[in-house]
C-alpha positions in Angstrom: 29.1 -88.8 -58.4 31.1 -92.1 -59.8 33.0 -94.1 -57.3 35.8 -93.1 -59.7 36.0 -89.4 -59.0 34.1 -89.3 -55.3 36.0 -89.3 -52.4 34.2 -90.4 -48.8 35.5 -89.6 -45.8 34.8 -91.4 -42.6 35.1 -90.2 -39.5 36.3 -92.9 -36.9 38.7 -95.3 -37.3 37.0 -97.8 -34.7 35.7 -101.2 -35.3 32.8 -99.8 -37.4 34.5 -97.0 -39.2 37.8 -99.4 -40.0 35.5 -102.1 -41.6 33.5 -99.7 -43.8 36.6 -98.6 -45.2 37.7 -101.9 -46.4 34.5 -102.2 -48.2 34.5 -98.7 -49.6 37.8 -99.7 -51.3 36.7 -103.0 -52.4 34.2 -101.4 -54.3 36.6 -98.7 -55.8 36.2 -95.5 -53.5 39.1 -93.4 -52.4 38.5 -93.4 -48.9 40.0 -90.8 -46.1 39.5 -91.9 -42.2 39.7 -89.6 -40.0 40.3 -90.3 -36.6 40.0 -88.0 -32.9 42.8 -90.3 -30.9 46.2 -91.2 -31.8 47.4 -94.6 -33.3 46.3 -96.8 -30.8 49.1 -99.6 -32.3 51.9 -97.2 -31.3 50.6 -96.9 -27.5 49.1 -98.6 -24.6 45.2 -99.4 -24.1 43.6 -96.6 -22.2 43.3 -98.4 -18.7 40.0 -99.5 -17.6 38.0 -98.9 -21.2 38.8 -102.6 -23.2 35.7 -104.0 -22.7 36.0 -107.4 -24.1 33.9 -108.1 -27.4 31.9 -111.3 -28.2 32.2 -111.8 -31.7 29.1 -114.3 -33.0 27.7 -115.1 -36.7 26.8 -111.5 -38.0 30.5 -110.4 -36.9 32.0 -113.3 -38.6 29.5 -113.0 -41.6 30.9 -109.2 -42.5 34.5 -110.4 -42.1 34.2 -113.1 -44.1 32.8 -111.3 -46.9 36.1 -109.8 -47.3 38.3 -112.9 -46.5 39.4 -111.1 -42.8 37.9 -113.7 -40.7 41.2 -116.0 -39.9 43.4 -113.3 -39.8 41.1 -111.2 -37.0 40.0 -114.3 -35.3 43.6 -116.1 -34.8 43.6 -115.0 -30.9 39.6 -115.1 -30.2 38.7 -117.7 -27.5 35.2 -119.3 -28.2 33.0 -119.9 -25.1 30.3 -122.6 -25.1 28.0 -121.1 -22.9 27.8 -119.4 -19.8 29.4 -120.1 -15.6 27.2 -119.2 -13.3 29.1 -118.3 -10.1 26.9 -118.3 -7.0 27.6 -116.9 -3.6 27.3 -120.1 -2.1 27.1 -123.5 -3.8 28.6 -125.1 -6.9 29.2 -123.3 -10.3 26.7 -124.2 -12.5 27.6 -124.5 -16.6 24.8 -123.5 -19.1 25.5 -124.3 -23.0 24.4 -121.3 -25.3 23.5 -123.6 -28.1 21.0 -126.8 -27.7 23.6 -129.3 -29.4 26.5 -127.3 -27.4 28.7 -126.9 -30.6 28.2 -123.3 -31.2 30.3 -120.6 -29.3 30.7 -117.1 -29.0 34.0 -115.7 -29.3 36.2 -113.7 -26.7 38.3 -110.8 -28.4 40.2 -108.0 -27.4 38.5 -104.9 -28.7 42.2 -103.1 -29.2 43.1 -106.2 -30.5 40.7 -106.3 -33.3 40.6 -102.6 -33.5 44.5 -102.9 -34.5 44.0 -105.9 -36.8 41.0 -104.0 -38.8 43.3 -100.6 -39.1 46.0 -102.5 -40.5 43.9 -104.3 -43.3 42.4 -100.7 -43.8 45.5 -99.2 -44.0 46.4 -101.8 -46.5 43.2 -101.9 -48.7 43.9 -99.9 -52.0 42.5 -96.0 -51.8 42.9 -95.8 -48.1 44.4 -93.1 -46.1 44.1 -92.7 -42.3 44.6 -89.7 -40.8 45.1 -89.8 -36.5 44.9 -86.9 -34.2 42.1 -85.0 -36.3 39.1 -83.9 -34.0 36.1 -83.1 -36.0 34.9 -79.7 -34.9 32.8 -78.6 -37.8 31.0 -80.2 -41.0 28.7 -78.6 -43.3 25.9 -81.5 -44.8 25.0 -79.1 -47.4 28.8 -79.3 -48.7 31.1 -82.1 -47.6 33.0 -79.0 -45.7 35.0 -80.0 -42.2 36.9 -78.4 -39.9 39.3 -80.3 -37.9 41.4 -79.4 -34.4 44.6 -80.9 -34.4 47.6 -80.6 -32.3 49.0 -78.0 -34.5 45.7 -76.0 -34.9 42.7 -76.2 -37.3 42.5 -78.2 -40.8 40.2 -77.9 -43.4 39.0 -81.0 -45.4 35.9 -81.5 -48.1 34.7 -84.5 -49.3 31.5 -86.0 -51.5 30.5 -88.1 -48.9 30.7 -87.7 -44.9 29.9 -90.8 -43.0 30.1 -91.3 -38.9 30.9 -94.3 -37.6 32.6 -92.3 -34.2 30.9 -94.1 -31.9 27.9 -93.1 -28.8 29.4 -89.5 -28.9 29.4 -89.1 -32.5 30.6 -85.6 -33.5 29.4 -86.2 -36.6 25.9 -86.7 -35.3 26.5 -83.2 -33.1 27.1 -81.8 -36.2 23.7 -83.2 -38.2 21.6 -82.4 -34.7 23.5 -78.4 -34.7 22.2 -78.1 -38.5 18.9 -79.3 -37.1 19.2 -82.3 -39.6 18.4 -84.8 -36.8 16.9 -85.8 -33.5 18.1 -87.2 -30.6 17.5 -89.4 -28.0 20.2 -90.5 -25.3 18.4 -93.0 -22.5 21.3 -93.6 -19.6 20.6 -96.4 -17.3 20.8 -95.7 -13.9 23.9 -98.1 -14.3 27.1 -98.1 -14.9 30.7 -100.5 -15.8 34.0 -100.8 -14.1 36.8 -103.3 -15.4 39.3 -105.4 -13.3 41.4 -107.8 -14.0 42.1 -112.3 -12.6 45.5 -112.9 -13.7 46.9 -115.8 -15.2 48.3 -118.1 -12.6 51.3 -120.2 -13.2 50.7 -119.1 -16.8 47.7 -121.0 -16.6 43.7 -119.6 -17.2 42.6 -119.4 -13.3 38.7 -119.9 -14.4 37.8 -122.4 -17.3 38.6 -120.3 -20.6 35.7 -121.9 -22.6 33.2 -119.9 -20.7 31.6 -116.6 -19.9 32.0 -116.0 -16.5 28.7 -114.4 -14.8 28.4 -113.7 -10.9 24.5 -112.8 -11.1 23.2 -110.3 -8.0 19.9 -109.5 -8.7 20.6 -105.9 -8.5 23.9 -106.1 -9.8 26.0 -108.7 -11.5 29.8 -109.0 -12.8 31.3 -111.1 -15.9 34.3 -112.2 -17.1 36.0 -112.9 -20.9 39.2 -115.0 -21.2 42.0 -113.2 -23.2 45.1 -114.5 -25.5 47.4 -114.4 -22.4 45.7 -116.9 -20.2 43.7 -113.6 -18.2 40.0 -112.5 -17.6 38.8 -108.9 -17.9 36.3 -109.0 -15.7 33.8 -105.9 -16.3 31.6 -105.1 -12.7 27.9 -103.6 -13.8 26.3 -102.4 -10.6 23.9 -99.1 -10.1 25.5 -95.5 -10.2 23.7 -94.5 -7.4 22.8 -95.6 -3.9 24.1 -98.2 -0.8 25.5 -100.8 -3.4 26.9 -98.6 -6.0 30.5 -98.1 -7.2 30.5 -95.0 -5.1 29.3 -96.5 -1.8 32.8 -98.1 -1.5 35.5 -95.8 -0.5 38.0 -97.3 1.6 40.1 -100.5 1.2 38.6 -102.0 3.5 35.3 -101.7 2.4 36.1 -102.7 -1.1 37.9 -105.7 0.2 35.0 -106.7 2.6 32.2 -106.0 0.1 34.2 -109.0 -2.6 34.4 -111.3 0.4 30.8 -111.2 0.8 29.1 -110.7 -2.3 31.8 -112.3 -5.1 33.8 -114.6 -2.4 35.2 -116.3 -5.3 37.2 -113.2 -6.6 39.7 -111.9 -4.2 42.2 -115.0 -4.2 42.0 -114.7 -7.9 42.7 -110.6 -8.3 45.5 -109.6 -6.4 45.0 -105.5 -7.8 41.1 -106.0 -6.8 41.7 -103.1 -4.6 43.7 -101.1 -7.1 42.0 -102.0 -10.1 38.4 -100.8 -8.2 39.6 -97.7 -7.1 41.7 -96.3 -10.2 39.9 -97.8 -13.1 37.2 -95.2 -14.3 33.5 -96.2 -14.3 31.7 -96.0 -18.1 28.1 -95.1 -19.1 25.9 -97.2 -20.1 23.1 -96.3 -22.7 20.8 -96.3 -25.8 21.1 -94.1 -28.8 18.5 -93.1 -31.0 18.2 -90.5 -33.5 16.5 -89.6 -36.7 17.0 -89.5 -39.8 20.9 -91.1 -40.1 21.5 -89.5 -43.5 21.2 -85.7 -44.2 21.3 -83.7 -47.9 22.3 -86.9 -49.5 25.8 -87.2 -48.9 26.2 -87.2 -44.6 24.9 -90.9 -43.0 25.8 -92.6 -39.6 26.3 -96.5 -39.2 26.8 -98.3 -35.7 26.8 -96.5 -32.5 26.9 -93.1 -33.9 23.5 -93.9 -35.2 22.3 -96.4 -32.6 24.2 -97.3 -29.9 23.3 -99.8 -27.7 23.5 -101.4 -24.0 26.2 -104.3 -24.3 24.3 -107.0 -22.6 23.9 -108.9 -25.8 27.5 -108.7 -26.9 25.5 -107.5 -30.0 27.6 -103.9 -30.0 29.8 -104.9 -32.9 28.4 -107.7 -34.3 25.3 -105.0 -35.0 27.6 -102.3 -36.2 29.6 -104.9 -38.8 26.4 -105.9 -40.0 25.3 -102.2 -41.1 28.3 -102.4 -42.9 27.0 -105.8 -44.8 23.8 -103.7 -45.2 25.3 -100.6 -46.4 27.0 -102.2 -49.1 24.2 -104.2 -50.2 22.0 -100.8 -50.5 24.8 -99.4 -52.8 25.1 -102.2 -55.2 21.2 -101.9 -55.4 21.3 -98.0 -56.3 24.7 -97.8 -58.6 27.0 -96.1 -55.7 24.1 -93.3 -55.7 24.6 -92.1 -52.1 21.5 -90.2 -52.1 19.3 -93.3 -52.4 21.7 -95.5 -50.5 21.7 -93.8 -47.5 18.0 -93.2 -46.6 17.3 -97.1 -48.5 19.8 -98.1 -45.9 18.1 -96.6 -43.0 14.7 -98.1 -44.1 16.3 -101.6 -44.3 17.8 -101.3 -40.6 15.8 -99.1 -38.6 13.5 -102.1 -37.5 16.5 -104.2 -37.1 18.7 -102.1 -34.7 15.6 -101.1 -32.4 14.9 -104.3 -32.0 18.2 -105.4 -30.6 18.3 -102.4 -28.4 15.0 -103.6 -26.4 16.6 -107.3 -26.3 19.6 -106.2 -25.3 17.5 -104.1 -22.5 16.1 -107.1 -21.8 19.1 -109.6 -21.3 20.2 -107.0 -19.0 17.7 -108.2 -16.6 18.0 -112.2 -17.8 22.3 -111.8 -16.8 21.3 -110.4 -13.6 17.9 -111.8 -12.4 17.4 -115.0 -14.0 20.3 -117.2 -14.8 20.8 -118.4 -11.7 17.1 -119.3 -10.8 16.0 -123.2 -11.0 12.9 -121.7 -13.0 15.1 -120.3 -15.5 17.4 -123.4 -15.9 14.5 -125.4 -16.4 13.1 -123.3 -18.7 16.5 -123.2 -20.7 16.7 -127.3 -20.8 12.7 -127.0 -22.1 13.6 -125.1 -25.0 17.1 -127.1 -26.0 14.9 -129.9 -25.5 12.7 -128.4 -28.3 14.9 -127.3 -30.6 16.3 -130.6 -30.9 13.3 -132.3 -31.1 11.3 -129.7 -33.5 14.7 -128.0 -35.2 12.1 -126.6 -38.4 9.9 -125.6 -35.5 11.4 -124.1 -32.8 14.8 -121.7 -32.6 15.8 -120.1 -29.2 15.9 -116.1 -29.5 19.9 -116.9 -28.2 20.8 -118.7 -30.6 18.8 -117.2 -33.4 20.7 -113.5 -32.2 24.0 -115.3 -31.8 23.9 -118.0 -34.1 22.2 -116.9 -37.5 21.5 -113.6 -39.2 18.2 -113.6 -38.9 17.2 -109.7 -39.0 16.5 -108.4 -35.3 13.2 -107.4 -36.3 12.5 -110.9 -37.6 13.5 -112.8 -34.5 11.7 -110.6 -32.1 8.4 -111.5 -34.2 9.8 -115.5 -34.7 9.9 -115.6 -31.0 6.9 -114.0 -30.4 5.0 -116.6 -32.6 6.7 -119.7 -31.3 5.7 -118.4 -27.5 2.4 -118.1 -28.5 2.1 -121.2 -30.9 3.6 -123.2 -27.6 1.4 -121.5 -25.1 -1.6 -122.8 -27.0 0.1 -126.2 -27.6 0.3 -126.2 -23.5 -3.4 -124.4 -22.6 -4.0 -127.3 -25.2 -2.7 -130.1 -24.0 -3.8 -129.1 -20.1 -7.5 -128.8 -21.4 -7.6 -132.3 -22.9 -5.8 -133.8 -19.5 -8.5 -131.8 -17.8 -11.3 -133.1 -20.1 -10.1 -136.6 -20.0 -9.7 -136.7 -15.9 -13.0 -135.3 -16.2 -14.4 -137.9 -18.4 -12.5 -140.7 -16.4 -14.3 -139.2 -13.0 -17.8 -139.3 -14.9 -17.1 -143.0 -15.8 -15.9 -143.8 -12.3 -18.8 -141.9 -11.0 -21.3 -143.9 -13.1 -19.9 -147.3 -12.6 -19.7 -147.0 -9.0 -23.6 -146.1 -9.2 -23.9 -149.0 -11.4 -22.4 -151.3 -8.6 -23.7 -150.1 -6.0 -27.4 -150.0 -7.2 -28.0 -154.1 -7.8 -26.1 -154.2 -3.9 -28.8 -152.4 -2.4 -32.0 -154.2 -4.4 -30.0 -157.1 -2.7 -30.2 -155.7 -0.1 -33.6 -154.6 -0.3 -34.9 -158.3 -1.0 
């Protein structure tokens, strides 16, 4: 197949599934999206399900490949670091890079959803398609079968990818041919959105943050958005005496904010509302294998490895498979068959890795930040990266700052824990051997003294 005659249809017209079709056309395929839901820039936002994004260097690296950076990012807030926001006690401000000059960046995910569909929809060879349900595919073929509105349509293409998300049909379709297997790990968590207006058209929390109100057990956030509001996403257990469904009344919702987030109710006026309507998401990690099947069928992003959002790695992730993916098919001629499978061998590794540190950030949001221990730890390693910048890179900053394959920083970090964990068992033996050395000294010259004082005393 030539990128002349082929014709590749993706299946999604999300963050992932818009961006891939940009590149597709850039490099000369005709390109069909296909897309379950209807034109989301002709309606309203589903209620509840926005989730704000945090766009950092591997997001911005993929748009600015293909010169989309300032037009997406005209309305993205950056935020500096992160606001802690105890029960009790001041806030407390933590910078996310060691000089303080980096930021992540708060965007609307229909925002950028709607900005990447319309550079789609404008890239040469592009056709979206809405309202087109994917109900059957055939690997073997490029056959699909799609449930519309008005009843089933039949499609073909060379090249089937899925970039539809957690719930990828097109991955139901691979695991139905038995061309995959699956793995879907739920935490025992789940995420509800509400809302802190703007007040006197005003930002009521400082915009140049992330906003964290750390639990232990539980823990909400906030993002700043365009119009001078937060969306504030609550992440507390599906199950049990402190869970979204232990609160039932009113009254219990309002009395539970008081005490555990007394900070929020003067700020949310539809705290109530917004808890009790808004729906609560799942939160989870995908994994399957292989992503690609019969040489023409692959996944990218969360169809193929969806992770837990605690890293705000989601999208940057997925836009970097994109970068990848494109890389693998100027390597191999636009010969999907090698592409695909050299594509999953290049970020396998990678997206794993990001999935355990997301995992693991998870527990840092809502155990640690708040802890002196932690704090001081933090100031300990911005103290080091400034002073040994060719030595010593945070795993934040190397994540949010650089792109630095997941795989790579994991085993960076890894080393530079070790390297300074026998830099400080090394440093505490020599204080150890000196005090020692000092005591035998002291010890000796006080014997040394004390022995001419007693022949004195002898005499």
């Amino acid at each position: 197949m030539t990128k002349e005659d082929g014709h590749v249809v993706v299946v999604g017209a999300g963050l992932a599934g818009c961006l891939l079709a940009c590149y597709l056309a850039r490099r000369g395929h005709r390109v069909t999206v296909y897309e379950r839901r209807p034109d989301p820039r002709g309606g309203t936002a589903e209620r509840g399900r926005s989730i704000n994004l945090a766009l950092s260097e591997r997001g911005l690296d993929a748009l600015r490949r293909i010169d989309l950076d300032k037009q997406v990012m005209a309305d993205a807030l950056p935020m500096r670091g992160r606001m802690i926001h105890p029960v009790t006690g001041p806030l407390d401000f933590q910078l996310y890079s060691a000089g303080g000059d980096r930021a992540i960046n708060s965007i609307s995910r229909g925002a950028l959803n709607n900005a990447l569909l319309d550079a789609a929809e404008a890239a040469p060879g592009v056709e979206i398609v809405f309202d087109h349900r994917l109900v059957g595919l055939d690997p073997s073929t490029g056959a699909m079968t799609y449930q519309t509105s008005g009843g089933e349509v039949r499609a073909d293409a060379d090249v089937v990818l899925g970039t539809d998300g957690a719930g990828s049909a097109v991955r139901g379709q691979m695991l139905a041919h038995d061309g995959l297997t699956e793995s879907l790990d739920f935490l025992d968590y789940g995420y509800k959105e509400l809302t802190i207006p703007a007040v006197d058209g005003e930002f009521a929390l400082d915009p140049g943050a992330l906003h964290i109100w750390p639990r232990g057990t539980s823990m909400m956030i906030a993002l700043p958005n365009p119009d001078r509001s937060f969306t504030c996403t609550l992440f507390w257990p599906t199950g049990g005496t402190s869970s979204f469904a232990s609160l039932s009344s009113p009254a219990a919702i309002e009395r539970h904010f008081a005490t555990n987030y007394p900070d929020l109710p003067p700020l949310a006026p539809n705290l109530v509302d917004d808890f009790q309507h808004n729906p609560v998401g799942l939160l989870g990690t995908v994994r399957c294998a292989p992503w690609h099947m019969d040489g023409r069928v692959g996944l990218l992003g969360d169809a193929a490895h969806a992770i837990v959002p605690f890293y705000g790695q989601g999208a940057n992730c997925a836009f970097e498979d994109v970068v990848e993916l494109d890389r693998c098919l100027d390597e191999t001629g636009d010969d999907w068959a090698r592409a695909l499978p050299l594509f999953e061998a290049r970020r396998r590794a990678d997206t794993e890795a990001i999935a355990q540190m997301a995992l693991a950030n998870f527990v840092e949001m809502r155990d640690k930040v708040a802890s002196p221990a932690f704090q001081f730890g933090r100031k300990v390693e911005h103290a080091l990266e400034k002073a040994l910048p060719d030595w010593y890179v945070s795993r934040y900053e190397l994540v949010s700052f650089s792109t630095t394959p997941y795989a790579q920083v994991q085993r960076r970090v890894r080393r530079q824990h070790r390297m300074l964990g026998a830099a400080v068992a090394g440093a505490a033996a020599l204080l150890i051997g000196a005090i020692g050395t000092a005591a035998t000294r002291a010890a000796a010259g006080g014997t040394s003294r004390r022995w001419p004082a007693n022949r004195k005393g002898d005499a």
